[in-house]
C-alpha positions as CSV (number, residue, x, y, z in Angstrom):
1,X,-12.0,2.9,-10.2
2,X,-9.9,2.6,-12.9
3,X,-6.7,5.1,-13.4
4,X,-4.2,5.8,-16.1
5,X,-0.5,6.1,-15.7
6,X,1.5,8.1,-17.5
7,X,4.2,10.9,-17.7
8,X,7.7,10.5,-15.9
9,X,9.4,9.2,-19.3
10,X,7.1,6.3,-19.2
11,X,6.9,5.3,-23.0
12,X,3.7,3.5,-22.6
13,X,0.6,4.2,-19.8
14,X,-0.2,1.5,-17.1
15,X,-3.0,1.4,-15.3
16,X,-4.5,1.3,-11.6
17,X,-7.6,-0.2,-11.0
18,X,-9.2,-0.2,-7.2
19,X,-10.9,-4.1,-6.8
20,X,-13.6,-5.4,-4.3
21,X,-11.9,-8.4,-3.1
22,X,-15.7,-9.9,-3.0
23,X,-18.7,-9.1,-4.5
24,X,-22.1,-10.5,-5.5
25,X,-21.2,-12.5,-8.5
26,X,-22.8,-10.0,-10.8
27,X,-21.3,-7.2,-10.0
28,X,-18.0,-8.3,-10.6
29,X,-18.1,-7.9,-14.0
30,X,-15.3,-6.1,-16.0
31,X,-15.8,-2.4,-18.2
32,X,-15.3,-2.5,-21.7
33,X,-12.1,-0.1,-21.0
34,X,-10.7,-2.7,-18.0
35,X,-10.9,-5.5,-20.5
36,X,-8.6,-3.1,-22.8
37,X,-6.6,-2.1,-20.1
38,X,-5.8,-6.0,-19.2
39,X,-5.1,-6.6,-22.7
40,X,-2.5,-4.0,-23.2
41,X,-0.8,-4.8,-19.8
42,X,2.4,-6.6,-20.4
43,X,1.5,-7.8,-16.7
44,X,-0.9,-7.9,-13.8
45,X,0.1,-6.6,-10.6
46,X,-2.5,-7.9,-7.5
47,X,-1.9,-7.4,-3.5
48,X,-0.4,-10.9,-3.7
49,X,0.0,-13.5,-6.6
50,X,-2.9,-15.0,-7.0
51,X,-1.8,-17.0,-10.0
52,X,0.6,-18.7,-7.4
53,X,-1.4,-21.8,-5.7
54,X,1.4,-22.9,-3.6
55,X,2.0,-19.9,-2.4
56,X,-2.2,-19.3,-1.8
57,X,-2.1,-22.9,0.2
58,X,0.8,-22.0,2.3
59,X,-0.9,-18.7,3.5
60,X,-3.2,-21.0,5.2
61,X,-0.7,-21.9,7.8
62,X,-0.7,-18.0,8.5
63,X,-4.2,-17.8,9.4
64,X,-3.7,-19.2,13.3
65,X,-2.8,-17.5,16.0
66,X,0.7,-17.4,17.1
67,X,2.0,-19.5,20.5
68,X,-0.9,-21.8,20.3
69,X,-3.4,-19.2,21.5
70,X,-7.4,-19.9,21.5
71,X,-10.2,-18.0,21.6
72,X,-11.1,-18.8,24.3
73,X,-7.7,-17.3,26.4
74,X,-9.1,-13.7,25.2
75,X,-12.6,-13.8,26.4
76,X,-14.6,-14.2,28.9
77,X,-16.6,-17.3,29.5
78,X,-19.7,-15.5,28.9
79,X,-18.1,-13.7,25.7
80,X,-16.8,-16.7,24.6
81,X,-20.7,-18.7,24.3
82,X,-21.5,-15.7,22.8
83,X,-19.0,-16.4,19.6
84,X,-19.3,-20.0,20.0
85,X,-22.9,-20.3,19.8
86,X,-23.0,-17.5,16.7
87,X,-20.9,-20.0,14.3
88,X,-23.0,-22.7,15.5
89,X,-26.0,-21.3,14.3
90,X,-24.4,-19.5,10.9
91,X,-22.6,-22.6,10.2
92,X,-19.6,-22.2,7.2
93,X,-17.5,-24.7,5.8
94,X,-15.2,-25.6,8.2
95,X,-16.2,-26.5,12.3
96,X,-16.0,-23.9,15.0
97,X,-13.8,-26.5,16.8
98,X,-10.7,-25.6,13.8
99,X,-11.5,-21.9,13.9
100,X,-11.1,-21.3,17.3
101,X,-6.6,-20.8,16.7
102,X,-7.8,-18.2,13.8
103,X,-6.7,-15.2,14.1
104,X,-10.1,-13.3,15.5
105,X,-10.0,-10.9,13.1
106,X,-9.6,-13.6,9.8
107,X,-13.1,-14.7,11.7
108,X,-14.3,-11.3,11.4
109,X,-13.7,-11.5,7.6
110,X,-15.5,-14.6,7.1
111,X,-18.3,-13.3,9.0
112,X,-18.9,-10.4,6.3
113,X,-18.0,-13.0,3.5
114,X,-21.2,-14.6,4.7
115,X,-23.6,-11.5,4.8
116,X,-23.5,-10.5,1.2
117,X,-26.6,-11.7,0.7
118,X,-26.3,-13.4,-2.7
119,X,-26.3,-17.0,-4.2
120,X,-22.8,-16.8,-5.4
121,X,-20.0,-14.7,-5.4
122,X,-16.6,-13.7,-6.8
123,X,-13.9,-11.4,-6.4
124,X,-12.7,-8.8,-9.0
125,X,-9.2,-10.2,-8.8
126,X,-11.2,-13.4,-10.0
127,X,-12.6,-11.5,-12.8
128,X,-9.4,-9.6,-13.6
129,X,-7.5,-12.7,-14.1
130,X,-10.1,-15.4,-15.9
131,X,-9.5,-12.0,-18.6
132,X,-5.8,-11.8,-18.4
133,X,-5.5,-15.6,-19.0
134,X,-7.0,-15.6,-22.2
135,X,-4.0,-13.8,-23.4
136,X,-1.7,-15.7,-21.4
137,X,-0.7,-12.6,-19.0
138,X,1.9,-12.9,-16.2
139,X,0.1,-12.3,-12.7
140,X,2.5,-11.2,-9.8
141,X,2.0,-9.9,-6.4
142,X,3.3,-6.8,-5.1
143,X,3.4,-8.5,-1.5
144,X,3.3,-12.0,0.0
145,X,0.6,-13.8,1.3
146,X,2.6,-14.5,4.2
147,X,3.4,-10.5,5.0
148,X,-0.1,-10.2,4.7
149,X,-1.0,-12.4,7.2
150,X,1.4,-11.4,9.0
151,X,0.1,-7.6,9.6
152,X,-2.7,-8.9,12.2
153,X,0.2,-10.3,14.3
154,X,1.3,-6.4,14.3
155,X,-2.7,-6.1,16.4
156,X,-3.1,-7.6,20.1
157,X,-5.3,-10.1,19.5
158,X,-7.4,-9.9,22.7
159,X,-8.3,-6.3,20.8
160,X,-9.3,-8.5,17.9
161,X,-11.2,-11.2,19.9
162,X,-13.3,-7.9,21.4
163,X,-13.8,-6.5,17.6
164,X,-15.1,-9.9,16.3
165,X,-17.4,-9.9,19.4
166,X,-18.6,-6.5,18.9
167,X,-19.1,-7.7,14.9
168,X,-21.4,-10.1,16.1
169,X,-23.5,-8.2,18.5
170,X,-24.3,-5.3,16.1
171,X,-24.2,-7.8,13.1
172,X,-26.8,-6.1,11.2
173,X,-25.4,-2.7,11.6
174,X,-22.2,-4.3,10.5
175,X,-23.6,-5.7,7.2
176,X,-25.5,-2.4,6.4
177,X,-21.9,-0.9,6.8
178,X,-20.9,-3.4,3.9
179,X,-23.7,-3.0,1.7
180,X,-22.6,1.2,1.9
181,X,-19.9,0.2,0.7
182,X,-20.9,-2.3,-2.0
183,X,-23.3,1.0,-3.2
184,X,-20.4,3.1,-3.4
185,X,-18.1,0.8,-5.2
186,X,-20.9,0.6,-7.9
187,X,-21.1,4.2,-8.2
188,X,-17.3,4.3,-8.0
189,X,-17.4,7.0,-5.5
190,X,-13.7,7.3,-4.3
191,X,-14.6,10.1,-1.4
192,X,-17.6,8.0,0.0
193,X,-14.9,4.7,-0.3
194,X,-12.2,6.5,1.7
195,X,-15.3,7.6,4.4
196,X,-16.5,4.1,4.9
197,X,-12.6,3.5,4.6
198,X,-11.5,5.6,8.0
199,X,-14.8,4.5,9.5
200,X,-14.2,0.6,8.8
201,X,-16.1,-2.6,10.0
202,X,-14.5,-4.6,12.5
203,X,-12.3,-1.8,14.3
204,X,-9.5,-1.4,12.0
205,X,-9.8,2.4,11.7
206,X,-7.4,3.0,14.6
207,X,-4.4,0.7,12.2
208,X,-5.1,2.2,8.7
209,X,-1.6,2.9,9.0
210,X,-0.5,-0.5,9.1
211,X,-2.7,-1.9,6.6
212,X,-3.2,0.3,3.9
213,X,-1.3,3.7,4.4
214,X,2.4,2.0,4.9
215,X,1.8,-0.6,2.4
216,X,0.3,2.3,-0.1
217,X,3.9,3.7,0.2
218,X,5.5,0.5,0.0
219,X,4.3,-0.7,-2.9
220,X,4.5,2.9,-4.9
221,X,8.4,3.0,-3.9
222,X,8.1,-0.5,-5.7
223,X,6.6,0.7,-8.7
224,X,8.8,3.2,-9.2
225,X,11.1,0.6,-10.6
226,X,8.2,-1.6,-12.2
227,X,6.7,1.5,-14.3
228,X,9.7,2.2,-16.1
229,X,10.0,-1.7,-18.0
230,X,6.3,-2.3,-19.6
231,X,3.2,-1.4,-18.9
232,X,1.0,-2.9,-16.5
233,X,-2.1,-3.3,-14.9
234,X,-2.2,-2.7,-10.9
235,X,-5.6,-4.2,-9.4
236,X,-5.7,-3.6,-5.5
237,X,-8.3,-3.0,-2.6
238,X,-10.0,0.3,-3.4
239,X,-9.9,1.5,-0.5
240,X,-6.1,1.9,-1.0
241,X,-6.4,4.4,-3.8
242,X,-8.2,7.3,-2.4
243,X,-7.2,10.3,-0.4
244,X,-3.6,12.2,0.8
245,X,-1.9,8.8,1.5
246,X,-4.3,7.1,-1.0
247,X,-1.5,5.5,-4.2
248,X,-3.3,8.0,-6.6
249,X,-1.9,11.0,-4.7
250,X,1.3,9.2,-3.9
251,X,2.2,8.5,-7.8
252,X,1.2,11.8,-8.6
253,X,3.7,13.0,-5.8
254,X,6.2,11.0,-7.3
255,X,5.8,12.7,-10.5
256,X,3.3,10.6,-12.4
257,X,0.3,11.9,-14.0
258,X,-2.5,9.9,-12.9
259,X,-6.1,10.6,-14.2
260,X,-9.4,8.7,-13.9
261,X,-10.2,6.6,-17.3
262,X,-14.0,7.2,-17.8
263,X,-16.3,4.2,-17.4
264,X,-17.8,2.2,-20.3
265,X,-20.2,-0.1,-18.6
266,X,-20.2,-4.1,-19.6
267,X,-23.3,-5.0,-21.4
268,X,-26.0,-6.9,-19.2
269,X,-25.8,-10.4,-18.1
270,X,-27.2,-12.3,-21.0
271,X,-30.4,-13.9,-20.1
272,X,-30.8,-17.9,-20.0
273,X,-33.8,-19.0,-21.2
274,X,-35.1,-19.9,-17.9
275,X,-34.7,-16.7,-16.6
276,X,-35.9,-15.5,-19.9
């Protein structure tokens, strides 16, 4: 998952690294060669700027539906108990009664949030930046949180509402889907990642072109400019680095020459003595 930049005059390689934006906490653990790559970034490029907590908070108001649309106005009654009575049995943090504005596919996401089947968890953007801040790196976003949430506007959201209840009908499917792809992120398989990619939970397949193929081009225009200050660490979804449109194909095509870093494992979790 990790790639090196170089070539194109650059006086200095950067680095692309493909994250899981969640993960059982203990596989979100950093190589011995990410930790040198965050430590010889100038800077840490993520999706969005995840150093920025007013800019995290506002992305909340982002989350609701547009036109004060409920769930409720894209399903039928029956459908509708059928979602209804699913949160109220898998309870999370916050009330059916204040998710029902969500955007249905935001719901979707919380819903496989849920099913990782671990005690705790973390992201590797989490990871990534408790490293950089030990040496006091500047973390920046290539996009907003607000464009992001912004791309499920781009979807009809009656076709959401009908994905999330599909979700929850064929739950378990669904969450064997995500433990695939938990597998192949271990093994750092990048063909098997852009399979389950084009195949994806939830129905998105049929818009990879909104959310990962147009923003893969996006963001390499933008780091055509970035590339040629200091060198710096991009960390985004993996599934946005593999294949044709995939950002390791499009820097190459843009004259970069972009090869895979090979993987030094972290050591083992230390025991406690407990466990021990």
């Amino acid at each position: 998952m990790l790639w090196e930049i170089s070539g194109k005059d650059l006086k200095t390689p950067s680095y692309l690294f493909g994250t899981m934006h969640l993960l059982c906490a203990e596989d979100a653990r950093l190589s011995i060669n990410l930790k040198k790559a965050i430590r010889e970034a100038d800077r840490i490029y993520f999706e969005i700027d995840m150093d920025d907590f007013a800019q995290l908070m506002s992305a909340f108001k982002y989350v609701r539906m547009t036109d004060n649309t409920k769930l409720s106005d894209l399903l039928s009654r029956e459908e509708y108990a059928r979602v209804k009575a699913y949160f109220e049995k898998n309870r999370s943090i916050l009330p059916f009664s204040m998710m029902e504005r969500f955007k249905p596919y935001m719901l979707t996401s919380l819903i496989s949030e849920s099913g990782m089947g671990c005690e705790k968890t973390n992201g590797m953007e989490i990871s990534i930046m408790q490293e950089a801040n030990q040496y006091d790196k500047e973390i920046l976003g290539l996009e907003t949180a607000e464009f992001q949430a912004g791309l499920f506007d781009s979807i009809p959201y009656q076709k959401q509402a009908k994905e999330l209840l599909h979700y929850i009908d064929s739950i378990h499917l669904f969450k064997n889907n995500t433990a695939d792809l938990i597998k192949v992120y271990r093994e750092q398989d990048l063909q098997k990642m852009e399979d389950l990619t084009t195949k994806s939970e939830g129905g998105i397949s049929e818009y990879l072109d909104l959310l990962v193929y147009d923003r893969n081009k996006r963001w390499v225009t933008q780091l055509e400019t970035i590339l040629r200050d200091k060198p710096i660490l991009i960390a985004v979804g993996a599934g946005h680095l593999p294949g044709e449109l995939g950002m390791i194909n499009l820097l190459r095509k843009a004259g970069y020459t972009v090869k895979p870093v090979k993987n030094v494992p972290p050591p083992p979790p230390k025991k406690t003595a407990d466990a021990a």
